[in-house]
C-alpha positions in Angstrom: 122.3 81.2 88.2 121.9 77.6 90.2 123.5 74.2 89.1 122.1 71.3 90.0 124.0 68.0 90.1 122.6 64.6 88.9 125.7 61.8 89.0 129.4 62.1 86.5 129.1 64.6 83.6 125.3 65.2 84.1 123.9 68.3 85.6 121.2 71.3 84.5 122.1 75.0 84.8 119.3 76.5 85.7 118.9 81.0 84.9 117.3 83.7 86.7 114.5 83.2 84.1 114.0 79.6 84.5 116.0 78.9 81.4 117.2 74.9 81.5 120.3 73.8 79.9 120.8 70.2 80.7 124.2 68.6 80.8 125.7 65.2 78.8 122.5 63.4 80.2 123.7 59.5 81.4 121.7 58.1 83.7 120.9 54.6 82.3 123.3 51.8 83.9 125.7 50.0 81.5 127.5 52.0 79.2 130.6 51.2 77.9 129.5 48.1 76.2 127.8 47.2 79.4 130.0 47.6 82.4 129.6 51.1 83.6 127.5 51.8 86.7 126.7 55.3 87.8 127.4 55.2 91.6 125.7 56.2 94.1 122.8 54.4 91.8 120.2 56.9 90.7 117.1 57.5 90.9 116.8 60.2 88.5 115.0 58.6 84.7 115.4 60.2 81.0 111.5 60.8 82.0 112.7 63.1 84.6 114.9 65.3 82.3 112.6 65.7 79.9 111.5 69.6 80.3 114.2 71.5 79.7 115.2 74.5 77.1 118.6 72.9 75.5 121.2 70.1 76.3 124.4 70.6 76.1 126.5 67.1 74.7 130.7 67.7 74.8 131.4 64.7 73.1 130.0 61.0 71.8 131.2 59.0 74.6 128.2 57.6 76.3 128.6 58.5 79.8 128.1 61.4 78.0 125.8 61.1 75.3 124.0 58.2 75.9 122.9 56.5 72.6 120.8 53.9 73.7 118.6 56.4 75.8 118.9 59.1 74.4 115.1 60.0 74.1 114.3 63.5 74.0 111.7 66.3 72.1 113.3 66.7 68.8 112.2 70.6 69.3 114.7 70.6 72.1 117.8 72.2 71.1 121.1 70.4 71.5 124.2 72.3 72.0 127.4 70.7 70.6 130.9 72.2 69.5 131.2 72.7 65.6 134.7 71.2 65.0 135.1 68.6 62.4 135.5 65.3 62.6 131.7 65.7 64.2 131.3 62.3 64.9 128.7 63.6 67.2 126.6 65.4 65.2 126.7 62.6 62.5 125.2 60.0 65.0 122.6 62.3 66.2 121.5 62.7 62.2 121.2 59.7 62.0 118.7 59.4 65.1 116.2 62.0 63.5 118.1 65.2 65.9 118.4 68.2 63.6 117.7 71.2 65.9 121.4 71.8 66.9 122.9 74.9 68.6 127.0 74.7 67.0 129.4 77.1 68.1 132.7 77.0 67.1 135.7 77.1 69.1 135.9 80.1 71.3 132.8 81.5 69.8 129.6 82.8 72.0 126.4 82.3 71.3 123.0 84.1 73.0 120.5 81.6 74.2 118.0 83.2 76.0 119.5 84.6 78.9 122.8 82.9 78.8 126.1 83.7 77.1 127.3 80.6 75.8 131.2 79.4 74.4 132.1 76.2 73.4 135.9 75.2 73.2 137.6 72.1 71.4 140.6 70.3 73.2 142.7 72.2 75.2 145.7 70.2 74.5 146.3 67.1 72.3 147.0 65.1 75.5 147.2 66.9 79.1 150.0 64.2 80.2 151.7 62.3 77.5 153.5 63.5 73.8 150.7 62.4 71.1 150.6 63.4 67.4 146.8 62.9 66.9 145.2 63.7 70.2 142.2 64.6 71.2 139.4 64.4 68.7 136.3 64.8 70.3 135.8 66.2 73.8 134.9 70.0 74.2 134.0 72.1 77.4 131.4 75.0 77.9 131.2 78.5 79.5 127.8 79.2 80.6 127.6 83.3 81.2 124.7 85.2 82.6 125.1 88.9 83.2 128.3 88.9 85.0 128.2 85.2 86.6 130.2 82.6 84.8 130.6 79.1 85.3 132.8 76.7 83.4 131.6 73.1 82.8 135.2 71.4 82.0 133.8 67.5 82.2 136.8 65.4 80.4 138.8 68.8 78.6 141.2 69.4 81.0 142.5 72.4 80.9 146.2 73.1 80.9 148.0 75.8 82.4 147.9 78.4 79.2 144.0 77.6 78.8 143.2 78.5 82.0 145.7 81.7 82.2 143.6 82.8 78.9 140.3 82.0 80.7 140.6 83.9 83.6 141.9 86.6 81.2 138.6 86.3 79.2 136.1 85.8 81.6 137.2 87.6 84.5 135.4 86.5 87.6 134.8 82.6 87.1 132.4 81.6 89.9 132.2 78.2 89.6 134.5 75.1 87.5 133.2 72.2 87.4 136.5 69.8 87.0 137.5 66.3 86.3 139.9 64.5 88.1 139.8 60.8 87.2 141.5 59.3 84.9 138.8 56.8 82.8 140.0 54.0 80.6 141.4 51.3 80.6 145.2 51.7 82.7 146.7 49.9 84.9 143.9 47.5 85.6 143.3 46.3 82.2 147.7 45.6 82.0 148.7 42.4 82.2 152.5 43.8 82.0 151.9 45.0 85.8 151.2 43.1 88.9 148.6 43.6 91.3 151.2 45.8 93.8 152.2 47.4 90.7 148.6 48.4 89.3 147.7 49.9 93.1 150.9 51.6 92.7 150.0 53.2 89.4 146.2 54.0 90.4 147.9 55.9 93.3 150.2 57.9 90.8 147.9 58.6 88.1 145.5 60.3 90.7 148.4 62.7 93.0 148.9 63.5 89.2 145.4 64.4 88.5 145.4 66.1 91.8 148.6 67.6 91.9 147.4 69.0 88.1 144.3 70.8 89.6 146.5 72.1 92.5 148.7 74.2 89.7 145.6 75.2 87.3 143.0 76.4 89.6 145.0 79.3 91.0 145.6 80.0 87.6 141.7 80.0 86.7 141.0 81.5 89.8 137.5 80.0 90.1 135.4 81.4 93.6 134.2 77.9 93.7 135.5 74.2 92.3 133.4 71.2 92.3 135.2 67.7 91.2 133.1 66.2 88.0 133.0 63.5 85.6 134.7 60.4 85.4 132.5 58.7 88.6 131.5 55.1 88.2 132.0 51.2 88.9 132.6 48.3 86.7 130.0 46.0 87.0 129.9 42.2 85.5 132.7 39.7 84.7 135.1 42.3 84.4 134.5 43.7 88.3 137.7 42.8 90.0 139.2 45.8 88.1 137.2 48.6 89.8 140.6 48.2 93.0 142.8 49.6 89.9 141.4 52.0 88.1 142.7 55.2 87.8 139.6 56.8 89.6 138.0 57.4 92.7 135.1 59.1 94.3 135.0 62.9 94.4 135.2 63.6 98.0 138.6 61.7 97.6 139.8 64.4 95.1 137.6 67.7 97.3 139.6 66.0 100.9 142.9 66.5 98.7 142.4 70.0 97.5 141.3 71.4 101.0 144.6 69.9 102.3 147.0 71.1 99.4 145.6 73.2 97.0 147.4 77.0 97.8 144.5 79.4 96.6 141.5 80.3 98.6 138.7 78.7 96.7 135.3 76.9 97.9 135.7 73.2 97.1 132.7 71.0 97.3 130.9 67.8 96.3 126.9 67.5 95.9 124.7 64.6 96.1 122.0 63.6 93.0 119.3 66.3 93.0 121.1 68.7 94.6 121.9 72.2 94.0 124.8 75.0 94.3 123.7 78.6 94.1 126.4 80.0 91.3 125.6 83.4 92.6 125.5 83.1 96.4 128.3 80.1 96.2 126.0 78.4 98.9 125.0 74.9 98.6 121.2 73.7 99.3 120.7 71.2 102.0 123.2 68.8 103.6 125.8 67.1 101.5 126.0 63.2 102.2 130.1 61.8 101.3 130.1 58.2 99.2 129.6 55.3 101.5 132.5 53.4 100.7 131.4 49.9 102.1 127.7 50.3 100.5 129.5 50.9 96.9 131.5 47.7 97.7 128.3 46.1 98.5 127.0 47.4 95.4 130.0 46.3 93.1 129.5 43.1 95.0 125.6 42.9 93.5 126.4 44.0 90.0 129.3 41.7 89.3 126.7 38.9 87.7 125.5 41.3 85.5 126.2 39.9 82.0 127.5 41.9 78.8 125.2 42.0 75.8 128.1 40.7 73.9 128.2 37.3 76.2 124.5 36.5 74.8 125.8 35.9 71.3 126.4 32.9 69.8 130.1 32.3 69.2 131.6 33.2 65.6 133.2 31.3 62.9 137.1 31.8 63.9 137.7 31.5 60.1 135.4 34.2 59.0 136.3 36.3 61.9 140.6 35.9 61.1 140.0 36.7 57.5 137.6 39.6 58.8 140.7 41.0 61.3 142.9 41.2 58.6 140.7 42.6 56.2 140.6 45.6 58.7 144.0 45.5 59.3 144.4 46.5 55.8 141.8 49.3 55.8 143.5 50.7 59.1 146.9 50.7 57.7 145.5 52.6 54.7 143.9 55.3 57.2 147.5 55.5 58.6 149.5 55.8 55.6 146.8 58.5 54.3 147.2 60.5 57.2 150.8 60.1 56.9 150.5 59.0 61.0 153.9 57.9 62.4 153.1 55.7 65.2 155.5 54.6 68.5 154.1 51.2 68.6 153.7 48.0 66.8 150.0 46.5 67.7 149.6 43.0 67.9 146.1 41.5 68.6 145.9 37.8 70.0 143.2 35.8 68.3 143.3 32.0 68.6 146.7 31.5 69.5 148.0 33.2 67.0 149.7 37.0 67.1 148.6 38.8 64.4 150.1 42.4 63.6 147.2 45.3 63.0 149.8 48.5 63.0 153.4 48.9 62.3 155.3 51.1 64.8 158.8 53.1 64.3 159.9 51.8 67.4 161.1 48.3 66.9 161.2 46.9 70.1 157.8 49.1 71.4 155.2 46.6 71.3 151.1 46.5 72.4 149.3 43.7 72.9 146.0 43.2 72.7 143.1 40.6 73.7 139.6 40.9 73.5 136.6 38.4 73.6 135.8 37.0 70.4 132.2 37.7 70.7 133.0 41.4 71.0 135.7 41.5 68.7 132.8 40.2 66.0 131.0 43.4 67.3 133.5 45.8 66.5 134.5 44.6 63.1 130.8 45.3 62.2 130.9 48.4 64.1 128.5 47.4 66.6 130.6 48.0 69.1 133.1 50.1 69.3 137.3 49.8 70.2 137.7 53.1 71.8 134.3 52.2 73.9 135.4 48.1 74.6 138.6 49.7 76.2 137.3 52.3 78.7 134.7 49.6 79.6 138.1 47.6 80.7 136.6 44.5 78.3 140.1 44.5 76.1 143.7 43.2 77.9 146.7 44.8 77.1 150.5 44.0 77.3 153.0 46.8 77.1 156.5 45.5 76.2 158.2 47.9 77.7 156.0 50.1 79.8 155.6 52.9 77.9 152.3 55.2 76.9 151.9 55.6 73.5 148.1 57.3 73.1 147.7 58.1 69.5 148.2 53.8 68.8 145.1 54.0 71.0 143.0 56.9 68.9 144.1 54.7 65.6 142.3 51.7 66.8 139.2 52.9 66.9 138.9 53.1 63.4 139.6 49.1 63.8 137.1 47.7 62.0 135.5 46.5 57.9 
């Protein structure tokens, strides 16, 4: 069994009879309601990807599956997990994609020559206390004959999943694992100064490392490669790429060969290239991320413009009486769902403060700020909250500091 890398979340598994199974397939610029950049930029097209036996998608976030591109044979199966709320599987529906592969949590499936298992969330939230938690992402074990790798992209695994995984699978050969930490904190907090956003991107990632020092030995993978979570911010909004809580994956393999305490093979790969499963050998010479030529890069992109910065303004009026009319039908969701939030949300809309969710903490408070033009787009779900704050295109106050992540999940059912 071979893996071959193409840039994030997106790779093919290739088995010993040629069988394809292609990986959350983004490779068209400007995700993320258009400021995510793949980086290094590709050269790899949907056109390239098109011949292969199944695609596996974890979850509806488009540097995963990518909406816009998405363009593949119908015939081709597509993997996904079955665990409700599928808002996955509904979107694809509704794109004419009807040949799916489900598999429930901890369930394997034959496809061809593979053994394949699909998992839901490992935890609700690996770092913080959340109620609602994680709703979407899933990883997947690909298994042929006695070779097993572990695609992970954003479900990390916590301590007890990866204690039950070795204890399942056995021998894991490969894992490929996220380390970055994608959205919108610290450099999207106006709460924090500039020394204190560096401050935080340095935490946030000796967490993420520190994290993957304490589970691998636990999974006990023969080899690790760092995945997902890879990109720049292009456009307006570029100035934030020196805070997020990323950075490139030789960053994250240098820190694991210095402190990780389990014999393991760490290593990167460049687009195109491929890791034997089997052999644990690499093909060809691995090239590390140019750190002055992304600069430059970031440098080029930072004109890009938004689609949302093409519309026309809209009617302030309309667009107040629109906020609060999905204020109302959020608060409903809430009260349904009997969902006890931290944090009272405020949104900022022409000078005024207007309060979207009521929090039992009275002196927690989130504030939020957001281009009209886009917040016009996700009242008419055209955009989406949930995508507008990974893309690092809505500002937020904390008052205090504090994490609260499920007032974060409850906005994205923010609109009419």
């Amino acid at each position: 069994m071979k893996f071959e890398f193409i840039s994030n979340a997106c790779g093919i598994f290739y088995g010993s009879k040629k069988t394809k199974i292609l990986c959350d397939p983004w490779v068209v610029n400007k995700v993320f309601e258009g400021s995510w950049f793949n980086y290094p930029p590709l050269k790899t097209k949907i056109k390239d990807l098109q011949k292969v036996d199944a695609i596996y998608l974890s979850h509806i976030h488009p540097d995963h599956y990518d909406e816009r591109n998405f363009d593949f044979p119908k015939e081709v199966p597509i993997i996904i997990l079955d665990e409700g709320p599928n808002f996955l599987k509904k979107n694809l529906i509704k794109k004419g994609y009807n040949n799916f592969i489900e598999i429930k949590n901890n369930e394997t499936k034959s496809f061809k020559e593979f053994e394949l298992t699909l998992y839901k969330p490992f935890t609700k939230h690996i770092y913080e206390e959340s109620l609602l938690g994680n709703l979407i992402d899933s990883a997947l074990v690909v298994k042929e004959d006695d070779i097993v790798a572990i695609n992970f992209n954003d479900n990390t695994p916590d301590a007890k999943a990866c204690v039950e995984l070795n204890k399942k699978f056995g021998t894991i050969n490969l894992a490929l694992m996220n380390y970055n930490a994608a959205g919108p904190y610290p450099s999207c907090f106006d709460n924090l100064s500039e020394n204190n956003k560096k401050n935080e991107h340095d935490r946030i990632l000796k967490r993420n490392f520190d994290h993957l020092c304490e589970t691998i030995p636990l999974l006990k993978p023969k080899a690790v490669m760092p995945f997902a979570g890879a990109y720049v911010i292009g456009g307006k909004n570029y100035k934030k790429n020196d805070y997020l809580g990323t950075t490139t994956w030789d960053v994250c393999a240098d820190y694991l060969e210095k402190n990780l305490n389990f014999e393991t093979k760490i290593f990167c790969l460049n687009e195109n290239q491929i890791f034997d499963i089997s052999s644990l050998k690499r093909e060809g010479n691995y090239q590390k991320v140019n750190i002055e030529k992304m600069k430059n890069y970031i440098e080029k992109i930072k004109t890009e413009k938004y689609d949302y910065e093409l519309d026309e303004f809209p009617c302030l009026e309309k667009l107040e009486e629109d906020v609060k009319l999905a204020r109302v039908k959020l608060k409903e969701r809430t009260n349904k769902y009997k969902i006890n939030l931290k944090s009272n949300v405020y949104l900022e809309f022409n000078g005024k403060k207007i309060k979207i969710l009521d929090g039992i903490e009275k002196n927690q408070n989130l504030f939020c700020s957001l281009d009209n033009r886009l917040l016009r787009r996700i009242l008419d779900k055209k955009s989406h909250w949930n995508n507008a704050e990974i893309g690092t295109h809505i500002s937020f106050r904390r008052e205090p500091n504090k994490m609260d992540p499920d007032v974060h999940t409850m906005m994205s059912f923010f609109h009419i």
